[in-house]
C-alpha positions as CSV (number, residue, x, y, z in Angstrom):
1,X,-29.0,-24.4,36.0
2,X,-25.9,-24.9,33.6
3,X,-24.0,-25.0,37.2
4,X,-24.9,-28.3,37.5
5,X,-24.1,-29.9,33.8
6,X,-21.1,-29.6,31.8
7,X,-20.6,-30.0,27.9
8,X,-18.8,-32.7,27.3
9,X,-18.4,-34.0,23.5
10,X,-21.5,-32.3,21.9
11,X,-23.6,-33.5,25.1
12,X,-24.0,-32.4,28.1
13,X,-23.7,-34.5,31.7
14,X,-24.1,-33.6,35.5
15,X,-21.3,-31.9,37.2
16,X,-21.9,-33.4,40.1
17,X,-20.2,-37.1,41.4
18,X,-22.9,-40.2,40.2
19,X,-24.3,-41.1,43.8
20,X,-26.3,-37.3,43.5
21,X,-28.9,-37.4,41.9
22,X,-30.3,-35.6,39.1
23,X,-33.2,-33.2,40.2
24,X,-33.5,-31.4,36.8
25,X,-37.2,-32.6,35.5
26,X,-37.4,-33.7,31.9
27,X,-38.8,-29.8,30.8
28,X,-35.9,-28.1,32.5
29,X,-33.3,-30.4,30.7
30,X,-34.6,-30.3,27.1
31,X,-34.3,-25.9,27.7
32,X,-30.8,-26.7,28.4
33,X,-30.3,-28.7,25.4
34,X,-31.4,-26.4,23.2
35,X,-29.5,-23.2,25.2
36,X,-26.2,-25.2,25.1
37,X,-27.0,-26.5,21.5
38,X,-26.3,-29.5,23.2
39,X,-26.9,-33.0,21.1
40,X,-28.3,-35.3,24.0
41,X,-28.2,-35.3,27.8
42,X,-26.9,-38.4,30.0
43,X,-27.2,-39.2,33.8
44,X,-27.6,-41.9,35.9
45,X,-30.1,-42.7,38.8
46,X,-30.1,-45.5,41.5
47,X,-26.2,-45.4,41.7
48,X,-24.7,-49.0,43.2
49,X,-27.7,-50.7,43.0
50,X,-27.5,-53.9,44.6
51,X,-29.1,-55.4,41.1
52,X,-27.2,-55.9,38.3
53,X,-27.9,-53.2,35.3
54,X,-26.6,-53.3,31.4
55,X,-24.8,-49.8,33.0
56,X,-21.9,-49.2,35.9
57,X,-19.2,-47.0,36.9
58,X,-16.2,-48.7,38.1
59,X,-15.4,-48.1,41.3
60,X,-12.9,-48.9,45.1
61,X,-14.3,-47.8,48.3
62,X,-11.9,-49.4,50.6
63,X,-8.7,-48.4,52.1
64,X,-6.6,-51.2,51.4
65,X,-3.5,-52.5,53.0
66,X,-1.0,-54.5,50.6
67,X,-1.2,-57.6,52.4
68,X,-4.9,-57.3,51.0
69,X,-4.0,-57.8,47.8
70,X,-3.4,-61.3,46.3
71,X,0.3,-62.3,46.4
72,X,0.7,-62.1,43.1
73,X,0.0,-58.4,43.3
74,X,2.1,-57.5,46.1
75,X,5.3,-59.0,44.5
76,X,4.2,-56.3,41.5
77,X,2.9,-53.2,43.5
78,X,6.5,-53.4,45.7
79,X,8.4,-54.0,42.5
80,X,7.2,-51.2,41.1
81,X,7.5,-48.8,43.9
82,X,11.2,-50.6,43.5
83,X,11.4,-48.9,40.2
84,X,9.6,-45.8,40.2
85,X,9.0,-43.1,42.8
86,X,5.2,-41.9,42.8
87,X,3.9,-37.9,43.9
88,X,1.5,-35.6,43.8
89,X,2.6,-33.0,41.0
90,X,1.9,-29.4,40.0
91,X,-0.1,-28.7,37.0
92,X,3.3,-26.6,35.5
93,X,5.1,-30.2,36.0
94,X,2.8,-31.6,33.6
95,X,2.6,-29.0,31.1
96,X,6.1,-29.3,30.9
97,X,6.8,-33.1,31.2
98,X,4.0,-34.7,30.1
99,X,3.0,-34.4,26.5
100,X,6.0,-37.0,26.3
101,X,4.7,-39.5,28.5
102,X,0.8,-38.6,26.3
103,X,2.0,-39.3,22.5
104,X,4.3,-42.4,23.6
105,X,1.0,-44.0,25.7
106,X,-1.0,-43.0,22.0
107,X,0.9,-45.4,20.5
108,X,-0.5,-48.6,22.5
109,X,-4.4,-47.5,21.6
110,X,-6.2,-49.3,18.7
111,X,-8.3,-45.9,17.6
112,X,-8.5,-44.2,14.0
113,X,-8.1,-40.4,16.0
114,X,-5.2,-38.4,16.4
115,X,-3.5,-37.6,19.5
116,X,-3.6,-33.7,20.3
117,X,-0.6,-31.3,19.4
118,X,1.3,-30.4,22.2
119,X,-0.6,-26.7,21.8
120,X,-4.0,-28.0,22.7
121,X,-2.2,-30.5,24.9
122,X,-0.7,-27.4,26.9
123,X,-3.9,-25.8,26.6
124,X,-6.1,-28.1,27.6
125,X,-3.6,-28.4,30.8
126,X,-4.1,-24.7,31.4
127,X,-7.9,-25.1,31.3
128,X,-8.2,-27.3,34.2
129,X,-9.4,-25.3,37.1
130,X,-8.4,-26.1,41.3
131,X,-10.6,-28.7,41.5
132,X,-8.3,-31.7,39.7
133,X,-5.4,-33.1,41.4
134,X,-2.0,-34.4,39.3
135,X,0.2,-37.6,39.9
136,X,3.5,-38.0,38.4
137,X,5.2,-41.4,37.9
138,X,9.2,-40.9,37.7
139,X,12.0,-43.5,37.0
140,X,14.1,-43.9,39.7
141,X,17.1,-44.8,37.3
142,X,16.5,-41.1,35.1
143,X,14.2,-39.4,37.0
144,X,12.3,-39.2,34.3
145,X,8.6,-38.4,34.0
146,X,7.1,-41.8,32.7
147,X,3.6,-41.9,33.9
148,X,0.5,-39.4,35.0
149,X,-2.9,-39.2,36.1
150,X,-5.2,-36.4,36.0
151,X,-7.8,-36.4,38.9
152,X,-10.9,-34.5,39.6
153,X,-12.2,-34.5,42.9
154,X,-16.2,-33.4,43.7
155,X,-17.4,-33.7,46.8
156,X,-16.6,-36.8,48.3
157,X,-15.2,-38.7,45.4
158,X,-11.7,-38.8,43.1
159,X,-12.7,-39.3,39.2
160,X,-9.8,-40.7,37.7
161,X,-10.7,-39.3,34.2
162,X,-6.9,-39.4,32.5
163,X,-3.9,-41.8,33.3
164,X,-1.8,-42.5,30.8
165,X,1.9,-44.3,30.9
166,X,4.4,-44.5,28.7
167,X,4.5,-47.8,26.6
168,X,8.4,-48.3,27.6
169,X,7.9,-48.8,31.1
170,X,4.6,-50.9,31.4
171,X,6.7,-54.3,32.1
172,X,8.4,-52.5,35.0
173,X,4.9,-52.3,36.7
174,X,4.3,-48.5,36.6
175,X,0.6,-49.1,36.8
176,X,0.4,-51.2,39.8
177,X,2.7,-48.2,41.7
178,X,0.5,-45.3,40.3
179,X,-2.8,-47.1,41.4
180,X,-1.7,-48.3,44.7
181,X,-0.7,-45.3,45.8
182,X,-3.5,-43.0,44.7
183,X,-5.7,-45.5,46.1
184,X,-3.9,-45.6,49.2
185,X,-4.0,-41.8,49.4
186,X,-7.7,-41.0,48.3
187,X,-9.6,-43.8,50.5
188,X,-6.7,-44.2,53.5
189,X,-5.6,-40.9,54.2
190,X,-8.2,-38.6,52.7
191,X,-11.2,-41.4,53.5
192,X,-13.1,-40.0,50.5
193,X,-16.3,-42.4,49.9
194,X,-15.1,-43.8,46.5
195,X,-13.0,-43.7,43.7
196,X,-13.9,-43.7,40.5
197,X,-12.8,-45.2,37.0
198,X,-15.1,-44.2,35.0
199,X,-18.4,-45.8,33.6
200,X,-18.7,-49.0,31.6
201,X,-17.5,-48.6,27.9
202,X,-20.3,-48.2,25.4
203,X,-19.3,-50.5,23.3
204,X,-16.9,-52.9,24.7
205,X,-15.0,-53.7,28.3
206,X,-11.8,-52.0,28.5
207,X,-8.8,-53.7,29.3
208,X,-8.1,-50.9,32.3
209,X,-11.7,-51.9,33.8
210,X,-10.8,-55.1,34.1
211,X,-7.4,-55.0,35.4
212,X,-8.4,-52.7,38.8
213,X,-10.9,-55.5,38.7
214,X,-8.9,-58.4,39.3
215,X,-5.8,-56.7,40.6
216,X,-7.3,-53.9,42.9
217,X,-10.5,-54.9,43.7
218,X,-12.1,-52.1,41.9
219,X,-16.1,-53.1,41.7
220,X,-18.6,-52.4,39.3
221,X,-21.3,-49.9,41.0
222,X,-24.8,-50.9,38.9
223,X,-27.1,-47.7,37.9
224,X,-29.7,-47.1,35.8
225,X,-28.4,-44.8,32.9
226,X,-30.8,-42.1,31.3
227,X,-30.9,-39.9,28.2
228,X,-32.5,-37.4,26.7
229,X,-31.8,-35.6,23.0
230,X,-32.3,-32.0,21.4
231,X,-35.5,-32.7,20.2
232,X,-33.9,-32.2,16.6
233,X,-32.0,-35.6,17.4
234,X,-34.4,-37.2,18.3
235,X,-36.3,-38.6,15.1
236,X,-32.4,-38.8,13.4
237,X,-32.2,-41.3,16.6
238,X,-35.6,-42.9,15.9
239,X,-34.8,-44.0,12.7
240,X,-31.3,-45.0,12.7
241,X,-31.9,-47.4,15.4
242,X,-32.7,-50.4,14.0
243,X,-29.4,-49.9,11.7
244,X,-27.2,-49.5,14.8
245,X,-25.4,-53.3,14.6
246,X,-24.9,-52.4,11.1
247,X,-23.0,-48.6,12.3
248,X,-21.1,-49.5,14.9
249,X,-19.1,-52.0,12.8
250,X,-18.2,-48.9,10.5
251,X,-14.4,-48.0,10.6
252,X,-15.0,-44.3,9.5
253,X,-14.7,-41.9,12.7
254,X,-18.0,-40.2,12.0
255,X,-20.3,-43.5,11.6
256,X,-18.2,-44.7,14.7
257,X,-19.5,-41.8,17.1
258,X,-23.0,-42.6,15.7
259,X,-22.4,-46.2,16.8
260,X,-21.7,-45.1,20.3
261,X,-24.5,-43.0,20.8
262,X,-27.0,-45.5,19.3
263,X,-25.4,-48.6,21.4
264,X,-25.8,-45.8,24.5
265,X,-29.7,-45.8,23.3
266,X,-29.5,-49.5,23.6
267,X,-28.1,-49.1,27.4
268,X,-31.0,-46.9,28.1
269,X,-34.1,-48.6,26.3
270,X,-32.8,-52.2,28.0
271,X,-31.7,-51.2,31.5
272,X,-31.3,-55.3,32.5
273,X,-29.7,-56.7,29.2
């Protein structure tokens, strides 16, 4: 059964795209918790419900042209493809260009962690199996490596799950070139059924979310979000809930991942909030 979930951050989640659903039953999960030493479980059900939810991945599942874009993100889509070339890359490209490109985009983020050494960067690199897919954003003036993505494709769909650019070259409209063109790529030429940003942020909208929003006609693809904990967590869970406005205005890292779990209970307790 471990097949189908992955551990991810003390948890574990299905390995599977969001629009399959879960067919684990409540019993079989919790046995998985506790063999994985897992803290909590999370899926979602009823993926891009035509209702609105308190609980979405962010998603494109249409081949766009450029002329469907608005004008103003034409002019920035071409004038980035005017700066910057934009390819598929081999993991070894990244391994050996991009840590770079990963500690100067570290710089722009508002967060109390650290960025990784450039050994567990390298490592972590390494780890990804054939599965994920690599873009590389290159200046056309140095041919330097100034932007990447890191892309896992399941099934039908392309999880963008890392893209980071370096804080230099923002104003020269690296993002609107990398996203047009894996966009163009994944849903025009490969026709996969969606693309895939991620799912809402736990405890506020991220800036990314809402720029393929209004740029690129991402979408917001309503679920119903579920969770279920080790059964150890679950009275720790019980009773710090009422305290979790109070937690998730911590600035200490530890009280901070509390926060996110307990405004993640809040998701799942008030589905239409």
């Amino acid at each position: 059964m471990m097949n189908n979930w992955l551990k991810y951050n003390g948890s574990i989640i299905p390995s599977s795209p969001p629009h399959i659903m879960v067919t684990e039953s409540k019993v079989e999960i919790k046995k998985l918790l506790i063999s994985s030493r897992s803290f909590f479980a999370r899926w979602v059900s009823n993926f891009d419900a035509s209702i609105d939810s308190s609980f979405w991945y962010v998603i494109n599942d249409k081949g766009l042209e450029i002329e469907d874009y608005s004008k103003n993100t034409r002019s920035k889509i071409r004038r980035g493809l005017k700066n910057f070339v934009v390819n598929k890359i081999e993991k070894s490209e990244l391994i050996e260009h991009g840590y770079k490109v990963y500690v100067a985009a570290f710089k722009r983020y508002k967060t109390i962690n650290k960025p990784m050494s450039s050994k567990k960067f390298i490592k972590h690199i390494n780890s990804l199996d054939k599965g994920w897919e690599f873009w590389g954003v290159y200046s056309r003036e140095t041919d330097e490596l100034i932007a990447y993505s890191q892309n896992k494709i399941v099934t039908d769909q392309c999880y963008y799950s890392t893209i980071k650019f370096h804080e230099k070259y923002l104003k020269m409209y690296s993002s609107y070139a990398l996203y047009f063109a894996m966009n163009s790529y994944y849903l025009k030429e490969r026709k996969l059924k969606y693309v895939n940003e991620g799912t809402r942020s736990i405890l506020h909208e991220t800036n990314v979310q809402s720029f393929l929003i209004d740029k690129f006609k991402f979408r917001k693809a309503y679920c119903k979000l579920h969770v279920q904990y080790h059964p150890l967590v679950t009275p720790i869970i019980f009773v710090l809930y009422p305290f979790r406005k109070i937690i998730v205005k911590s600035n200490l890292l530890f009280f901070r991942k509390i926060g996110v779990v307990l405004s993640q209970e809040q998701l799942h307790r008030n589905p239409n909030e």
